[in-house]
N, C-alpha and C positions, 0 to 999 in steps of 0.2 A: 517892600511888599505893600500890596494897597493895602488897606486899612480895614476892607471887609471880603478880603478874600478868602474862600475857603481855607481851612487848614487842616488838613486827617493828619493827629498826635497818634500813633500808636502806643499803647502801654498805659493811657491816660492814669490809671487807679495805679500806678508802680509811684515808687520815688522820683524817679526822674520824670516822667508822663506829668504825674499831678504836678510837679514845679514848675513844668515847660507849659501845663495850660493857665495855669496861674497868672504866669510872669507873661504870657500873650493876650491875656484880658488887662491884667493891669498898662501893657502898651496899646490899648485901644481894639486890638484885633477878639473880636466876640465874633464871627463866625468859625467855629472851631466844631469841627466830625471826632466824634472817639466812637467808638463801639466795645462792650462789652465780649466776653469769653463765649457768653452763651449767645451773644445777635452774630458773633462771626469766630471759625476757628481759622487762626492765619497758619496754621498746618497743613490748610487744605488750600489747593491752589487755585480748582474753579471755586468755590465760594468766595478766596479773597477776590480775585477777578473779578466777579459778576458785583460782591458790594463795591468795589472803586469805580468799574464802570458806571455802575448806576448813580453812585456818589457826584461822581465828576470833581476832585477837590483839583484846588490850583496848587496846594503845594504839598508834599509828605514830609512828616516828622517820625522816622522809625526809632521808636523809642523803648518797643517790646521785647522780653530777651528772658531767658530762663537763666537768672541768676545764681551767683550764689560764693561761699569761700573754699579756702580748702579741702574742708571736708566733703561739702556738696558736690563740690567737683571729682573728688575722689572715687564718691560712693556712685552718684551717676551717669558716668563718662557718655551712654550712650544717649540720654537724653539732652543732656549738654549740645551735645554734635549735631544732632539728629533734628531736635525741636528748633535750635537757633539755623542751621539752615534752611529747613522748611520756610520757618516764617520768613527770611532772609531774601532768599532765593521770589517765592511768591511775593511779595509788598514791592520789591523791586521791578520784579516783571510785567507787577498791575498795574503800577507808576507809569510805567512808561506806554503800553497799551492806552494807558487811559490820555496820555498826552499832560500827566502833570508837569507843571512851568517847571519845579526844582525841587529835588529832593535831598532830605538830609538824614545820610545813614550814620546813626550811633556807634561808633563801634569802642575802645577798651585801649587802656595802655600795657595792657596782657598780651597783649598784639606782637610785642617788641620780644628779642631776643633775651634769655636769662641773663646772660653777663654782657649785654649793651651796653656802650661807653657810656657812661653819666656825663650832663645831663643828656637822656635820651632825645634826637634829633629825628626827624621824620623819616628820613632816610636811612633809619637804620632798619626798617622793615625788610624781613627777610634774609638777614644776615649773620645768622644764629642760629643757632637749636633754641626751644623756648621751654619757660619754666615746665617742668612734669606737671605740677601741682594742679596747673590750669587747661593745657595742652586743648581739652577738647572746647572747650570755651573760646581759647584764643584762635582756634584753627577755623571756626565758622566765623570768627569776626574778619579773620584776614580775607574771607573768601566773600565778605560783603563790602569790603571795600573793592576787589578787586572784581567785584560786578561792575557797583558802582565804574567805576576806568576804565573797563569792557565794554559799557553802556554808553560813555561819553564817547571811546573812540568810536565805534561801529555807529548808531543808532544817532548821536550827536543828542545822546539826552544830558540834561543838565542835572547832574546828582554829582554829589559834595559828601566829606564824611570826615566827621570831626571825632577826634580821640580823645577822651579824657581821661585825667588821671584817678584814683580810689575815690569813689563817693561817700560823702553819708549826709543826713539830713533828716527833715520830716517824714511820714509816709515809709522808712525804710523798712527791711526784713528784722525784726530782733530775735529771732529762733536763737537759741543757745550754742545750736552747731553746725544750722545752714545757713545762717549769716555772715557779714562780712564781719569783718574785725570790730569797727565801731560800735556799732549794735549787738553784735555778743557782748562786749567787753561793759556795754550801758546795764545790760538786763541782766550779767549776771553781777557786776558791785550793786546795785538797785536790791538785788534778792538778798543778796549777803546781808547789803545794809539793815534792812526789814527785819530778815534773822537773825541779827547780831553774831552771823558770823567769826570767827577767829581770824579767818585765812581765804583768801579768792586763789585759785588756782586759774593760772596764764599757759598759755599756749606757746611752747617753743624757746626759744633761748632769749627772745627780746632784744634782741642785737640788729635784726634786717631795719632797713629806713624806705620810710613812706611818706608820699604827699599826697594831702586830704584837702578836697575841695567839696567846699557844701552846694549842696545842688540848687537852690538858690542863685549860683553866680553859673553856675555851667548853662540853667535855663538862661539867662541875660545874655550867654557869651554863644548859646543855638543862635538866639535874634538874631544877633550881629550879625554871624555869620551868612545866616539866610540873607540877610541884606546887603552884605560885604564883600564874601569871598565866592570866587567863582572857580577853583583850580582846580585842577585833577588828584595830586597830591595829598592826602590827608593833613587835619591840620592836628595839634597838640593843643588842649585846653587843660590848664591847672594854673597853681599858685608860683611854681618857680622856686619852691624849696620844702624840704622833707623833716619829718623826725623819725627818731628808732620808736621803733613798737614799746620799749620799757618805757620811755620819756611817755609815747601816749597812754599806756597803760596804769601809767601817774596820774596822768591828766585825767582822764576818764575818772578814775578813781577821789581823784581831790575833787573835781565835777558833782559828781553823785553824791559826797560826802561820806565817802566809807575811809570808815578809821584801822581796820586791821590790817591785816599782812599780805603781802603778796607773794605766790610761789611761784616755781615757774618748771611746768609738765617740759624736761627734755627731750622724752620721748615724742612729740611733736613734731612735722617738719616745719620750718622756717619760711619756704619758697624761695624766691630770687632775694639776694642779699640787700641790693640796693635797686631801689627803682623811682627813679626824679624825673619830669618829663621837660625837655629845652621848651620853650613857651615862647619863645622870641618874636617869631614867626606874628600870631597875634596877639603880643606885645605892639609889635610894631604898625598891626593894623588899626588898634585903636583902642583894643579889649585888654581890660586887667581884673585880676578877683579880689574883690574888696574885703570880704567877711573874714576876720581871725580864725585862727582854730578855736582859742579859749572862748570867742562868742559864740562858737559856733556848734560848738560842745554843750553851751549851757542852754542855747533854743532849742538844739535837738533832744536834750534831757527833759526840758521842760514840755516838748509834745508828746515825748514818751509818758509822761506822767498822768498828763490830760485826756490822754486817746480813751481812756478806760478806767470807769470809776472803780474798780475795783484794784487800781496801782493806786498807793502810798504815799507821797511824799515825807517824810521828815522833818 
């Protein structure tokens, strides 16, 4: 990419948005469009039109998405579905109206079938039933990659879409129960700790395994790709190995510095048992994720702390 070429991040104020415009100013690129909620709704599809027309960027980063864990996802299936296609559907179509050079659609490793063979390989899309838990989440991300391949075959637009695996980082959601797992699990041993607590109470059996990449290295590993890879194919961005929810739920725990007990709500679902994403693919183009967990656990703890004078440390 040149060096001052436009670049519209959507999502810029989320976790991943604030990381990806971060890590593009630290690589020299400062012509960077974000808009806010209130300058533009990407639900609507002439106003996003009409702002990228007017815009004119050279490249899209769709980075915007109605997030959320289990329980979010639970509670509101039809905003889930409904909100990540609009925006989806519209950013895509304005993209390519507007003539942007390449676009890079975000899309989830919730994507994949429930019981996908580990480590999960790109081609296992669509080969399964997929987790309940997520269903309406993962069903509008399938249907933005499979623009994106609609768009390249017919239209010969150049848009890419890169899958990564669970996030967390700076910037993330720490709601107690619309969170993902990370960020619940920070703010609530953080509260416990403050209260001196006896007991944190966990979600689910602690058995299912997951890989955690800090967004930090998925913003570094957008670059690449915008610069790298040209294919139809989605690609897999993560670390190439997992831990069980208990092992993190330690961790987190030994992180924050809470000393009592932990229990564990059965009543809870678990979601997909195992979910590892094959990374080989851009292993092999040149991209690796560098950050630990445990470093990675202890900067996200430590923004958590800072964001808001009124948190505590210890």
């Amino acid at each position: 990419m040149e060096q001052n070429a436009k670049i519209f991040v959507t999502g810029h104020q989320g976790m991943v948005g604030s990381a990806i415009c971060n890590q593009l100013k630290k690589s020299g690129f400062d012509n960077l469009l974000v808009a806010t909620r209130k300058q533009i709704d990407l639900t609507r599809q002439s106003i996003v039109e009409e702002f990228v027309k007017k815009e004119s960027p050279d490249y899209m980063i769709i980075a915007s998405a109605k997030v959320g864990g289990i329980h979010a996802n639970s509670t509101y299936p039809a905003e889930f579905i409904r909100n990540n296609l609009q925006m989806t559907v519209n950013l895509i179509e304005s993209a390519r109206l507007a003539n942007v050079k390449k676009l890079l659609f975000l899309g989830s490793s919730c994507i994949y079938p429930k019981m996908a063979k580990q480590p999960i390989t790109e081609d296992s899309l669509l080969s399964g039933p997929l987790e309940q838990t997520n269903q309406w989440y993962a069903i509008a991300k399938i249907s933005g990659i499979k623009l994106c391949q609609a768009f390249r075959e017919q239209y010969n637009f150049n848009a890419i879409a890169a899958m990564p695996t669970n996030l967390y980082g700076p910037n993330d959601n720490f709601h107690n129960e619309n969170s993902h797992v990370i960020p619940a699990l920070i703010n609530r041993f953080h509260k416990a700790k403050l209260n001196n607590d006896p007991h944190v109470l966990a979600w689910g059996s602690g058995s299912p395994r997951r890989e955690f990449l800090h967004v930090e290295d998925l913003a570094k590993a957008l670059i690449f790709l915008l610069e790298n890879y040209e294919e139809s194919i989605p690609i897999n961005v993560g670390v190439g190995n997992d831990i069980s929810i208990k092992e993190l739920t330690e961790l987190v725990a030994k992180t924050v510095g809470y000393k009592g007990k932990i229990e564990w709500d059965r009543t809870k679902q678990d979601g997909t048992p195992k979910k590892l994403l094959d990374v080989s693919r851009i292993n092999k183009l040149g991209w690796k994720a560098k950050k630990s967990l445990e470093d990675g656990l202890a900067e996200t703890y430590q923004w958590y702390c800072d964001k808001d004078n009124n948190i505590r440390r210890k």
